[in-house]
C-alpha positions as CSV (number, residue, x, y, z in Angstrom):
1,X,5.3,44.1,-27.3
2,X,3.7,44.8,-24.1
3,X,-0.2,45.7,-24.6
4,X,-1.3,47.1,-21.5
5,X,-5.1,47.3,-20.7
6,X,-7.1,50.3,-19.6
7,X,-7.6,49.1,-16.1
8,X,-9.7,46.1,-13.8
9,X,-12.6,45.2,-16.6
10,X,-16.5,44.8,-14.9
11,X,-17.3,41.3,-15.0
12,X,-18.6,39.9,-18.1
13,X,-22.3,39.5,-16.8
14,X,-22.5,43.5,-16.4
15,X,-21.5,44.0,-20.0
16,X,-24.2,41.8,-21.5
17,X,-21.9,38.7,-22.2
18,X,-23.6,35.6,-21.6
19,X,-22.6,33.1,-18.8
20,X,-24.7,29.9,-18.4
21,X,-27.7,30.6,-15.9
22,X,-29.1,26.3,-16.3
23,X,-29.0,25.9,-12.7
24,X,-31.7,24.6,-10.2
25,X,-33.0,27.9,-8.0
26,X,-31.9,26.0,-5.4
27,X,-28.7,26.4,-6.2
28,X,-28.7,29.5,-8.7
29,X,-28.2,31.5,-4.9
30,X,-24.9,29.6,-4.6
31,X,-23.2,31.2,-7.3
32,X,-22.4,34.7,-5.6
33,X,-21.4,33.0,-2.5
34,X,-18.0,33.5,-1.6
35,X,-15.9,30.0,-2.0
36,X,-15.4,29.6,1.6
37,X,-18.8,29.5,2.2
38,X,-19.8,26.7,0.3
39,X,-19.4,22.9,1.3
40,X,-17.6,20.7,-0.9
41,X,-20.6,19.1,-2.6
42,X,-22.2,22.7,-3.9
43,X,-18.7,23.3,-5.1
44,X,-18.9,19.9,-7.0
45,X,-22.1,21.2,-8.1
46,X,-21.4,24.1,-9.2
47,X,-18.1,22.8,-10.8
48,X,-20.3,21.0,-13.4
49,X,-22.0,23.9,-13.8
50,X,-18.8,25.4,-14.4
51,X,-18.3,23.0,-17.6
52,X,-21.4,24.2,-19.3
53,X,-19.8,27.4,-19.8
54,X,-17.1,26.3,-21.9
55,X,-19.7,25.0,-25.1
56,X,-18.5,28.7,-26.4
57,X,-15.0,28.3,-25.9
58,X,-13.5,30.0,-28.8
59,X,-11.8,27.9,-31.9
60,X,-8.9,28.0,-34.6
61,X,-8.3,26.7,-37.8
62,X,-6.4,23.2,-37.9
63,X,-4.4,21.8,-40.5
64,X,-6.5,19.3,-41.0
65,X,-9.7,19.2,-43.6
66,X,-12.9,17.2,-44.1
67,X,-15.6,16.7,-46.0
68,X,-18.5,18.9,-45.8
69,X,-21.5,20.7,-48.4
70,X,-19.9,24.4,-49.1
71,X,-16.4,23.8,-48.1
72,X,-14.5,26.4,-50.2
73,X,-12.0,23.7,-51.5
74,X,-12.3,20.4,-53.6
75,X,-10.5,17.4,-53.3
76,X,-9.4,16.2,-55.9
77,X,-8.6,12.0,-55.3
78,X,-12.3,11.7,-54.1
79,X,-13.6,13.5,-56.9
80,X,-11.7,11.6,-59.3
81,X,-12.5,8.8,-57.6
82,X,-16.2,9.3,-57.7
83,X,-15.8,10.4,-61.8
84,X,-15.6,6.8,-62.2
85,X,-19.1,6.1,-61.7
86,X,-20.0,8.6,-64.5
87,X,-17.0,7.5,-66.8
88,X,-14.9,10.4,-65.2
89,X,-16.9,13.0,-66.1
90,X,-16.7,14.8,-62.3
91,X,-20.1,14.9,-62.0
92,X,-20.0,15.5,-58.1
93,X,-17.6,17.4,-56.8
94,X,-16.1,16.2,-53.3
95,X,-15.8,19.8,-51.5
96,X,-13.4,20.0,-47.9
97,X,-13.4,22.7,-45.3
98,X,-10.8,23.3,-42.3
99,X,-11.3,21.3,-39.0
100,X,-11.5,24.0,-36.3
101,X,-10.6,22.7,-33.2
102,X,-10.3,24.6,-29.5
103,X,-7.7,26.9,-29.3
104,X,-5.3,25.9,-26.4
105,X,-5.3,26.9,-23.1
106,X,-2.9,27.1,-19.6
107,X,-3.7,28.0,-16.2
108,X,-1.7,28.7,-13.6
109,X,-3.0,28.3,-10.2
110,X,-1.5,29.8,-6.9
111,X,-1.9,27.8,-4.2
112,X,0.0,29.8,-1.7
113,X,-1.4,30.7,2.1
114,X,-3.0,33.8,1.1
115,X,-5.0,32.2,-1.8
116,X,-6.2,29.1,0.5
117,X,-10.1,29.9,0.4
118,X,-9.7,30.0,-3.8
119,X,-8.2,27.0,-4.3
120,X,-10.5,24.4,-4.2
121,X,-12.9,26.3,-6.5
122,X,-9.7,27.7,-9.2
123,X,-9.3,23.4,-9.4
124,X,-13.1,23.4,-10.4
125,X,-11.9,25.7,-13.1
126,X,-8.9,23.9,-14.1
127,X,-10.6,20.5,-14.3
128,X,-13.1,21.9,-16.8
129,X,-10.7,23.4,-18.7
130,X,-8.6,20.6,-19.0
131,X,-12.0,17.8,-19.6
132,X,-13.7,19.8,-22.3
133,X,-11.2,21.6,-24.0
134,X,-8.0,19.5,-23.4
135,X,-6.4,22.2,-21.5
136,X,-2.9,22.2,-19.1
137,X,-3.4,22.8,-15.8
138,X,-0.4,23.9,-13.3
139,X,-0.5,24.8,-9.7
140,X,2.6,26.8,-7.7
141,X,3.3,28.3,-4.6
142,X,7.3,27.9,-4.2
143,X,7.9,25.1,-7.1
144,X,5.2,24.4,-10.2
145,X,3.2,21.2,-10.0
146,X,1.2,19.6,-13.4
147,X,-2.0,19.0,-12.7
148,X,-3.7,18.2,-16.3
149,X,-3.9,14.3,-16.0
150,X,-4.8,13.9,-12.7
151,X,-7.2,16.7,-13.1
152,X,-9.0,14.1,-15.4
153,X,-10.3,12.0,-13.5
154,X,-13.5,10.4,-14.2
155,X,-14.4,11.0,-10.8
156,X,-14.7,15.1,-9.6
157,X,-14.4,14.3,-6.4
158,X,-11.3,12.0,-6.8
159,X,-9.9,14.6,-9.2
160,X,-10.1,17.4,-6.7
161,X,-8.4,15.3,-3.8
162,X,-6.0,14.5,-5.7
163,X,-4.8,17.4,-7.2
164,X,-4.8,18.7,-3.5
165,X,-2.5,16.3,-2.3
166,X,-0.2,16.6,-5.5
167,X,0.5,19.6,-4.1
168,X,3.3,19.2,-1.6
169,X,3.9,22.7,-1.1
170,X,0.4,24.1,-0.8
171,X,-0.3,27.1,2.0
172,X,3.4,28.1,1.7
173,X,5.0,31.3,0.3
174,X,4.8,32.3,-3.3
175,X,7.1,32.6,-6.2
176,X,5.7,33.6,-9.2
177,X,8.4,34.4,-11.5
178,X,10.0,31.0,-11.2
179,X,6.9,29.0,-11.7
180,X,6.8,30.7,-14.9
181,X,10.4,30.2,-15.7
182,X,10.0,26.9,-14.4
183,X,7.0,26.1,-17.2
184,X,8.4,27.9,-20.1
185,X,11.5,25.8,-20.0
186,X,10.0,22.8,-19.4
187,X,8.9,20.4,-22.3
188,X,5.1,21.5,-21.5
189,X,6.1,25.2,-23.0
190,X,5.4,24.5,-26.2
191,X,1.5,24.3,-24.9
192,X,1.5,28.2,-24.1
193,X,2.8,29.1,-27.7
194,X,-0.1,30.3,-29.7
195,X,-2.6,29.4,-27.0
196,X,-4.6,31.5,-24.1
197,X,-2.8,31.8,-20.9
198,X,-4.9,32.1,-17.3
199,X,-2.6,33.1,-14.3
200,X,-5.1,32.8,-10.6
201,X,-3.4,34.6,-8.3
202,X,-3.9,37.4,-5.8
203,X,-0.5,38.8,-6.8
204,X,1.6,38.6,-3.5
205,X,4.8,37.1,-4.1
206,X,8.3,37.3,-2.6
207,X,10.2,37.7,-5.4
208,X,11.5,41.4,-6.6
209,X,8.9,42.9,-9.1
210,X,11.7,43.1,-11.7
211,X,11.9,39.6,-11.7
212,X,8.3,39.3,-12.3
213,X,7.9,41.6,-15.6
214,X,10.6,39.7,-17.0
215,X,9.5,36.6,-16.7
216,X,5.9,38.0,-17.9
217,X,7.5,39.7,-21.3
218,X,8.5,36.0,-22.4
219,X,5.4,34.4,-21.6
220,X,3.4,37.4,-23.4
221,X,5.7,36.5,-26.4
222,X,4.6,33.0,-26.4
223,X,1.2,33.5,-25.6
224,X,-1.9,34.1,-28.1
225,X,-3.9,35.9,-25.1
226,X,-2.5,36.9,-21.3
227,X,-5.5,37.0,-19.1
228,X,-4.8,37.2,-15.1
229,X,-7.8,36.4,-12.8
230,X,-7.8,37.9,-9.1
231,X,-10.5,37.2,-6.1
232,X,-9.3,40.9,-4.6
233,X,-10.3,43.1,-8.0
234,X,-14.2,42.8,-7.3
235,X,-13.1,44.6,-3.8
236,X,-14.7,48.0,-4.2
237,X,-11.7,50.4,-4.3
238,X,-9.6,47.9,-5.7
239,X,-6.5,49.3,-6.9
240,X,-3.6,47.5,-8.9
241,X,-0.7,48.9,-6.7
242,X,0.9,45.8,-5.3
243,X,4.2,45.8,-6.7
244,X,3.9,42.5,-8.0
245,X,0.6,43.2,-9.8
246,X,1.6,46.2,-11.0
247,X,5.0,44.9,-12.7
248,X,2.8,41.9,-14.2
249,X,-0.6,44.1,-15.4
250,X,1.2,45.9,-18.5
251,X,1.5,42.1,-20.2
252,X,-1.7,41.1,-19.6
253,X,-4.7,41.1,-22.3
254,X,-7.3,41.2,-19.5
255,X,-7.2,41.4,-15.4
256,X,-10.5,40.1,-14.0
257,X,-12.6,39.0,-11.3
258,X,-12.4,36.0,-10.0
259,X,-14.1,35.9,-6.3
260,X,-16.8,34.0,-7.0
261,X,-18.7,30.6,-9.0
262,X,-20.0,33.2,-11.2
263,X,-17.3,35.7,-12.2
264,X,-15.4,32.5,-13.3
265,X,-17.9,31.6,-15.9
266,X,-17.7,35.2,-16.9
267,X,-14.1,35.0,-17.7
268,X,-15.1,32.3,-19.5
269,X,-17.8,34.4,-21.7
270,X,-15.3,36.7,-21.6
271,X,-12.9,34.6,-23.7
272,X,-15.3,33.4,-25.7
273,X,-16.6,36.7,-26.9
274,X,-13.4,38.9,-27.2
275,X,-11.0,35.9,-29.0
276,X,-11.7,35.1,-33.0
């Protein structure tokens, strides 16, 4: 069921969630500078910066148990195995707790002409996603392109000129309901189901809006949270009427702010504070 949200949220820094500030003062100016303006080592910088953010990243329950003092469950072959020493009189009772583990995550980046002077700095986003939570990372303009491993790179740099070049079809026009399609029937659409989905885009595509809010109502279904990230909400006046924004925003947990090095950590505080 579609759960449409009141409107464009305020970042998460105006509404007293925390994003990371452990940042030289020479650089701590750099994070409310538009990407374009920033040369491709402060966006490395900052990119590491980025990762810092994501210590908070919310958890879930796993099937799997361990050990631990106060776990609300005993096991019973180590404590019977234990009862040995004291001629099976359990003694010392072996106690497990659930394994939490980070909840899942996809993001979908648009790499289409109009977002050009995003890109390099959503990839920032994506590669922390995917390095410190284990995330899927996809980028589309007119076809979808996977990302995650090459994304994990040991090297940022290398990682980031990569993924660039991956994408053949970079600067082009846009088509978001078929990337979406595209993903959902693919083998790697069993990563959205039960996990948080991030969509980057401005919202301008070339597909009919109808086309759009359908693909949107299966992803929602799939999806444990729906959040789309724009770099034109912080605009002042900004208004969701684009017909393609508009057809997407009643599926969608959350649209935020995404213009700058800092409103991406805050949708990462964000996350981490709203989902339990």
């Amino acid at each position: 069921t579609p759960r449409p949200p009141s409107g464009p949220r305020p970042p998460a820094s105006e509404r007293g969630a925390g994003v990371p500030e452990r940042l030289p003062s020479g650089l701590e100016g750099l994070t409310d500078r538009p990407f374009e303006q920033l040369s491709d080592h402060e966006r490395e910088l900052l990119g590491r910066w980025l990762q810092t953010a994501l210590e908070t990243w919310p958890t879930r329950r796993s099937r799997r148990r361990a050990p631990g003092p106060g776990g609300p469950q005993i096991a019973l072959r180590p404590t019977i195995a234990r009862s040995r020493r004291t001629g099976w009189d359990p003694v010392e009772l072996v106690r497990v707790h659930p394994v939490r583990k980070p909840r899942k995550v996809v993001m979908l980046c648009d790499v289409s002409q109009s977002m050009q002077p995003q890109i390099a700095a959503y990839f920032y986003l994506m590669r922390a996603l995917t390095v410190v939570v284990g995330g899927e990372a996809f980028a589309f303009a007119t076809t979808l392109t996977r990302l995650t491993w090459v994304l994990r790179n040991r090297s940022t740099t290398a990682a980031i000129a990569q993924a660039t070049d991956k994408v053949a079809d970079r600067f082009g026009g846009t088509r978001i309901a078929s990337s979406i399609n595209a993903l959902l029937s693919s083998h790697h659409g069993s990563a959205v189901r039960g996990g948080i989905v991030i969509i980057g885009s401005d919202g301008w595509d070339s597909e009919p809006p109808d086309q759009l809010a359908l693909a949107m109502a299966r992803l929602r279904r799939r999806a444990y949270r729906l959040i789309w990230i724009n770099p034109r909400v912080a605009a002042p006046g900004f208004e969701p009427i684009v017909s393609t924004m508009a057809a997407a925003l009643p599926f969608c947990d959350e649209l935020l702010p995404a213009h700058d090095f800092r409103s991406l950590a805050a949708v990462i505080a964000e996350l981490s504070q709203s989902i339990r």
